[in-house]
KOLVEX-392945 format. One record per residue (C-alpha): residue number from 1; residue in three letters; x, y, z. Coordinates in nm, 4 decimals. Example, Ala and Ser with C-alpha at 12.3 -4.5 7.8 and 13.67 -1.06 7.14 Angstrom:
{1,"ala",{1.2300,-0.4500,0.7800}}
{2,"ser",{1.3670,-0.1060,0.7140}}
***
This chain:
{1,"unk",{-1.4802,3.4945,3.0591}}
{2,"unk",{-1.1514,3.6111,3.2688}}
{3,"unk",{-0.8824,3.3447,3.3641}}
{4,"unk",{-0.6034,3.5276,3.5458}}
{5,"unk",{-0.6666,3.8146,3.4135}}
{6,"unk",{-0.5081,4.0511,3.6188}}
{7,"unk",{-0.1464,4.1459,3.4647}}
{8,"unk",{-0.0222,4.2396,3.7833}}
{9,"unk",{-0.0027,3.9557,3.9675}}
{10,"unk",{0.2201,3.6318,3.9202}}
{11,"unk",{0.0674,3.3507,3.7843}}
{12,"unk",{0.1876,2.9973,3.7970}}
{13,"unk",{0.0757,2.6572,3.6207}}
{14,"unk",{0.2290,2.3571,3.6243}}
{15,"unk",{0.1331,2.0393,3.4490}}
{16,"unk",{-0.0664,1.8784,3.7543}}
{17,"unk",{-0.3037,2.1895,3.7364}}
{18,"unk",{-0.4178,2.1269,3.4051}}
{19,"unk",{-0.7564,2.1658,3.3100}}
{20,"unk",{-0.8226,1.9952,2.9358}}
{21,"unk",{-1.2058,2.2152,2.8122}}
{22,"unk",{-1.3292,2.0541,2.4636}}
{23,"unk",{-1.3310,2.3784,2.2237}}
{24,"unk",{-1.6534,2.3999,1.9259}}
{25,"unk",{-1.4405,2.1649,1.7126}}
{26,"unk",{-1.4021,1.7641,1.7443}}
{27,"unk",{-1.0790,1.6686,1.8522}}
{28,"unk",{-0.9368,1.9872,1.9595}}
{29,"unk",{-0.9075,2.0789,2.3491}}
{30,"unk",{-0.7701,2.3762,2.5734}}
{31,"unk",{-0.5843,2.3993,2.8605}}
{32,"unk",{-0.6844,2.7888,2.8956}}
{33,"unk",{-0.3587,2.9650,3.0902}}
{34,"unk",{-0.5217,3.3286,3.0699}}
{35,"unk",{-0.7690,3.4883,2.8525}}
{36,"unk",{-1.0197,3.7581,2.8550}}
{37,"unk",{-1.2962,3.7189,2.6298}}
{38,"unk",{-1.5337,3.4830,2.5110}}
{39,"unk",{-1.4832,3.2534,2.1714}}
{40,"unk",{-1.2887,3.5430,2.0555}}
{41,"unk",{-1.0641,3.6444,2.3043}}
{42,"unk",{-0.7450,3.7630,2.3963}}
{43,"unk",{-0.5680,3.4632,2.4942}}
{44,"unk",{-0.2629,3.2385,2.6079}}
{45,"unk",{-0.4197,2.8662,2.5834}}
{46,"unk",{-0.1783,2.5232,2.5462}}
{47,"unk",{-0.4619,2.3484,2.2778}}
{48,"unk",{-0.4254,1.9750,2.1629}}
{49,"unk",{-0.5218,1.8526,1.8579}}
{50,"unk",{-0.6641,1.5084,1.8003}}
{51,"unk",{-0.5108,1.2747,1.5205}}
{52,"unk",{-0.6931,1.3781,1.1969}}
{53,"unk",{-0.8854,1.7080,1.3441}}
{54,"unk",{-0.9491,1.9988,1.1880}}
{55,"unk",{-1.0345,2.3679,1.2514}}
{56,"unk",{-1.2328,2.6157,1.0668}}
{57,"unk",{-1.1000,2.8132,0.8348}}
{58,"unk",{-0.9832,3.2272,1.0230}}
{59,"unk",{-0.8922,3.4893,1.0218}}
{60,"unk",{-0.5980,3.6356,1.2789}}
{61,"unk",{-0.7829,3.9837,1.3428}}
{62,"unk",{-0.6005,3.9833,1.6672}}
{63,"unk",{-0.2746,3.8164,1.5428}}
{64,"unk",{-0.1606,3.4843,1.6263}}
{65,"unk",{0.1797,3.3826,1.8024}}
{66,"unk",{0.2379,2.9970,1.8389}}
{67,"unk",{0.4982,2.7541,1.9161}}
{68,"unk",{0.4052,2.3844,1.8732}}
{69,"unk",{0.5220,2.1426,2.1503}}
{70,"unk",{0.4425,1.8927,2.0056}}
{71,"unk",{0.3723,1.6765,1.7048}}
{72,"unk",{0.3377,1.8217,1.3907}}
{73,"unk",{0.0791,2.1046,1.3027}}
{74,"unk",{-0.0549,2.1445,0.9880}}
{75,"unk",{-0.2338,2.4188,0.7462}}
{76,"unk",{-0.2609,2.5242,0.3866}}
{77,"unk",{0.0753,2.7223,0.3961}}
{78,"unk",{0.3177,2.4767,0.5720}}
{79,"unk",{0.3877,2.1727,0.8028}}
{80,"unk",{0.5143,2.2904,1.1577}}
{81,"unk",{0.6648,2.0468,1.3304}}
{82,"unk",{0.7486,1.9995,1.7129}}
{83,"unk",{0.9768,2.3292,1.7994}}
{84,"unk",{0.8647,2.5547,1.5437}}
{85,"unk",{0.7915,2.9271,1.6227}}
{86,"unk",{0.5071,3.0916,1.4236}}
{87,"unk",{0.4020,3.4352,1.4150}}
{88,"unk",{0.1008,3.5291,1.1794}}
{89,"unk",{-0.0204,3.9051,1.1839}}
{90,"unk",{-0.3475,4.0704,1.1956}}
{91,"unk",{-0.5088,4.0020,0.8782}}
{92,"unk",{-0.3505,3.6658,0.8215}}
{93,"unk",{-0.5544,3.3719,0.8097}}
{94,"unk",{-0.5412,2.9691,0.7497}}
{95,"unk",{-0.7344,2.6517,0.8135}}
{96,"unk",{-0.5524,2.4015,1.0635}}
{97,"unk",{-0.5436,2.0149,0.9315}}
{98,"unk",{-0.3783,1.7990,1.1717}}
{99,"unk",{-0.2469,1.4823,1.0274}}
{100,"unk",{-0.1868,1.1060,1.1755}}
{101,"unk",{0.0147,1.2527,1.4748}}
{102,"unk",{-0.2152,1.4638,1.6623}}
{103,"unk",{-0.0376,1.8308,1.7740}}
{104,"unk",{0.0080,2.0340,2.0470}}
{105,"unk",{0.0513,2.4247,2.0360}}
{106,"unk",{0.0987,2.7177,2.3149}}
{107,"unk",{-0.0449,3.0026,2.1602}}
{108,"unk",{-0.1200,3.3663,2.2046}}
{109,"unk",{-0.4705,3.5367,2.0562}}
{110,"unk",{-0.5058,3.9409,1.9765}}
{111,"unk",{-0.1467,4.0190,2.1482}}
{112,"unk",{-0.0148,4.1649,1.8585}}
{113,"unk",{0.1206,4.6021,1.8213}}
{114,"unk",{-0.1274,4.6587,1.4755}}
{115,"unk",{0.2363,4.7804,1.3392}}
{116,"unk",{0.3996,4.4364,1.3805}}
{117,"unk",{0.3654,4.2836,1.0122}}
{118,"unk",{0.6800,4.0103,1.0657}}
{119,"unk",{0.5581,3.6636,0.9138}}
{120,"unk",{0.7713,3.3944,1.0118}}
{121,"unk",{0.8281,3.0427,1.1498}}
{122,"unk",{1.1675,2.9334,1.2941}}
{123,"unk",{1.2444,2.5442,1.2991}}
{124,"unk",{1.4381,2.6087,1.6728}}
{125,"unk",{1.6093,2.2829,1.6600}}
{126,"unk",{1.8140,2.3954,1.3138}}
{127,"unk",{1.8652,2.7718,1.4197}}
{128,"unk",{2.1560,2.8945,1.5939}}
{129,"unk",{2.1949,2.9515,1.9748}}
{130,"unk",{2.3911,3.2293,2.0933}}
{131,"unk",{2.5746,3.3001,2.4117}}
{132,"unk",{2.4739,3.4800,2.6956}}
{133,"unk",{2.5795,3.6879,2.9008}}
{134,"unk",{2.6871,3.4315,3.1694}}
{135,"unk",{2.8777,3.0844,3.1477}}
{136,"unk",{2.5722,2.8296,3.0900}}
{137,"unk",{2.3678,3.0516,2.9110}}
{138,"unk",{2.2503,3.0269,2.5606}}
{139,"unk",{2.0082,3.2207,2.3896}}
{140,"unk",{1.7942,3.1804,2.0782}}
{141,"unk",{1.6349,3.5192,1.9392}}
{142,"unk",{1.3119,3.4376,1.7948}}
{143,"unk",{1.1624,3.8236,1.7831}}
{144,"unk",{1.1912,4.1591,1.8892}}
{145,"unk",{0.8942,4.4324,1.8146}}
{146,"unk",{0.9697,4.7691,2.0106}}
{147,"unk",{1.0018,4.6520,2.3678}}
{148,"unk",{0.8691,4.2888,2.3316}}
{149,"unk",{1.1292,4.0196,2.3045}}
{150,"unk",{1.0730,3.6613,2.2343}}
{151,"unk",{1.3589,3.3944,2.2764}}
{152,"unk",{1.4665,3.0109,2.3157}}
{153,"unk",{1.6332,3.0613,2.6781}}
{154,"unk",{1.9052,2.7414,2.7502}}
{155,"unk",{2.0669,2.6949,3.0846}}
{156,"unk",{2.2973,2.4061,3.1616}}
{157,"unk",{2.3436,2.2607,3.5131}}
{158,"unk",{2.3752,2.4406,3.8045}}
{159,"unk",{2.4257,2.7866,3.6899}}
{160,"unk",{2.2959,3.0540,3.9293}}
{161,"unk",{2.1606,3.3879,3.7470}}
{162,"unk",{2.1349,3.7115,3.9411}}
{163,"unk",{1.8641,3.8409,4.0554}}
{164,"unk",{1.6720,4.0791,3.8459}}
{165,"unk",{1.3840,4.2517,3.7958}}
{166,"unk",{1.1119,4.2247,3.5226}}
{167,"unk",{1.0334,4.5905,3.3425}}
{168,"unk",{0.7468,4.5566,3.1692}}
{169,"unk",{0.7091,4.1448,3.2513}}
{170,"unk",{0.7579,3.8322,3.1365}}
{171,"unk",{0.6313,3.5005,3.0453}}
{172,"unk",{0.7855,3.1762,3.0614}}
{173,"unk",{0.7055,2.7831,2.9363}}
{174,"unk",{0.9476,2.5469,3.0231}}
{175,"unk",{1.0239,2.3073,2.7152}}
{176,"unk",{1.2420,2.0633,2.8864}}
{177,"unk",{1.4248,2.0071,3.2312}}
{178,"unk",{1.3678,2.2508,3.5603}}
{179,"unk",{1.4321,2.5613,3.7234}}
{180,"unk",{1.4155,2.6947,4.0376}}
{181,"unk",{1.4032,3.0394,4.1990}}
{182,"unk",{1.3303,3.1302,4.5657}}
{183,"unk",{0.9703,3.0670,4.4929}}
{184,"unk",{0.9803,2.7532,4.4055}}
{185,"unk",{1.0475,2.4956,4.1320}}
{186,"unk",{0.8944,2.4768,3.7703}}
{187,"unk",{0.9329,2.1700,3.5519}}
{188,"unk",{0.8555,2.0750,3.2314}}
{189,"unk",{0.5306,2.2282,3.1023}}
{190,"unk",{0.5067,2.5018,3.3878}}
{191,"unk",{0.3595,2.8464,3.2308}}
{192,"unk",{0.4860,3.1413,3.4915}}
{193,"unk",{0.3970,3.4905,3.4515}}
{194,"unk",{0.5704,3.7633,3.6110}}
{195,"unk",{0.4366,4.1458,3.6619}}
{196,"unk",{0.5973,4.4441,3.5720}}
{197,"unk",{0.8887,4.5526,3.8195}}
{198,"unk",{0.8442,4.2000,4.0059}}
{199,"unk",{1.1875,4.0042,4.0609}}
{200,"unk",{1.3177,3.6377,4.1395}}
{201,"unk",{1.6849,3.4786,4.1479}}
{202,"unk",{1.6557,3.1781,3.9019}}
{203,"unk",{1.9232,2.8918,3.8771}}
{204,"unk",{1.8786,2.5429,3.7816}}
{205,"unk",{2.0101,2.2359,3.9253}}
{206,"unk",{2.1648,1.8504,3.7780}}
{207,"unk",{1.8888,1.8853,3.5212}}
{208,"unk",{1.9176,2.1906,3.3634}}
{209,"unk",{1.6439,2.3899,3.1599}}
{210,"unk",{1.5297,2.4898,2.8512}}
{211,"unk",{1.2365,2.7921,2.8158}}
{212,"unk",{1.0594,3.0009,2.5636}}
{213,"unk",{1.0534,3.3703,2.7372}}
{214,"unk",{0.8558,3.6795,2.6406}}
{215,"unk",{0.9215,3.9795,2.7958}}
{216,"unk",{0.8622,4.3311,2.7606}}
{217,"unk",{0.4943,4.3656,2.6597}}
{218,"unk",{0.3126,4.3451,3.0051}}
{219,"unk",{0.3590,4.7342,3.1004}}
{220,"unk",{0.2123,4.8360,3.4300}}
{221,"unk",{-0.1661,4.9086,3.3922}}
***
C-alpha cells in the first residue's frame, strides 16, 4: 500500500478529508496520512481508540513516535494523557489499554536513525516554552537526533514570519487555532508536509496557532 508516498511533493490534509479505515483490532480506527507498506509499514496515521479497546501486545522494530491529541492513552508502562509526546525506540515494545475515555494519537511507524535510543514522554502542557526568534513566537523543544528536530511551535495573533525555505522538510499538525501562508489556510487538525528546499511565508491571523513541527529528516531522494 502507498498513501502519498512521494517525499517530494507537498501534501495537505485537513479535517474534512478524513478518511476513518477500521484497523485488525475492535475499536481502533485510522485516518492513514502517509504510509508505505502493508500491516507493517512505515507510517504517519492519526488512529482513534474506542472506550475500553485494546491492542496486541509489539514490538517497535521500526520505532514509534506519538503524540496523543486526545484523551488519555494507556499501556503497561504509563498513562499518557492529551498533549503528551512519546518516543519509544527500536526494540521497545508495550500493549495499548485504553480506558473509559477513548484516545486519540498521531503517530509515526519505522522513522527512527537505528542510533536514536532516547526514551521519553513530555507532558507539553507542564514543560516550558521558550522564545523565538521573533515577537509572538514560542517554542517548545521536544527532540533533536542529528538533523531531525521535533518541537511545540506557538504563534500569537497576527504575527507574520519570513519566508523560508525547508532543508531537508518538514511536517506540521496543527493542535489548536489557524495559520495561513500564501497557499492557503490550515486549521485545527490539518497535517501539511513540505519537501526538501520547498518554501512558504506563514503568519496567522485573530486566532492564532499552535503546531507540532518536524523537520529535518525528509532529505531529497
Amino acid at each position: 500500500m502507498e498513501i502519498n508516498a512521494d517525499f517530494n511533493e507537498r501534501v495537505v490534509v485537513r479535517p474534512e478529508d478524513y478518511e476513518w479505515v477500521p484497523s485488525p483490532m475492535p475499536g481502533v480506527e485510522r485516518m492513514m496520512l502517509d504510509r508505505i507498506g502493508g500491516e507493517v509499514a512505515r507510517a504517519t496515521t492519526i488512529v482513534r481508540f474506542a472506550p475500553n479497546s485494546e491492542f496486541s501486545p509489539h514490538t517497535h522494530t521500526g520505532g514509534e513516535e506519538f503524540f496523543v491529541l486526545d484523551g488519555v492513552f494507556s499501556d503497561e508502562h504509563k498513562d499518557y494523557t492529551a498533549g503528551t509526546y512519546v518516543r519509544n525506540p527500536i526494540g521497545t515494545g508495550h500493549t495499548p489499554r485504553i480506558g473509559p475515555t477513548g484516545a486519540t494519537i498521531l503517530v509515526k511507524l519505522y522513522q527512527y536513525d537505528p542510533d536514536d535510543q532516547d526514551q521519553k514522554s513530555i507532558n507539553t502542557h507542564t514543560a516550558e516554552w521558550q522564545a523565538g526568534m521573533v515577537e509572538g513566537l514560542q517554542i517548545m523543544p521536544l527532540h533533536k537526533y542529528g538533523g531531525e528536530q521535533v518541537a511545540l511551535v506557538k504563534l500569537a495573533a497576527n504575527v507574520d514570519l519570513a519566508t523560508h525555505e525547508h532543508h531537508n522538510g518538514e511536517e506540521i499538525f496543527v493542535l489548536e487555532g489557524a495559520f495561513y501562508d500564501e497557499h492557503g489556510v490550515y486549521p485545527k487538525g490539518t497535517w501539511l508536509r513540505s519537501p526538501h528546499q520547498s518554501k512558504h511565508h506563514p503568519f496567522t491571523k485573530e486566532e492564532g496557532v499552535t503546531a507540532l513541527v518536524k523537520v529535518g529528516h525528509l532529505g531529497p531522494s
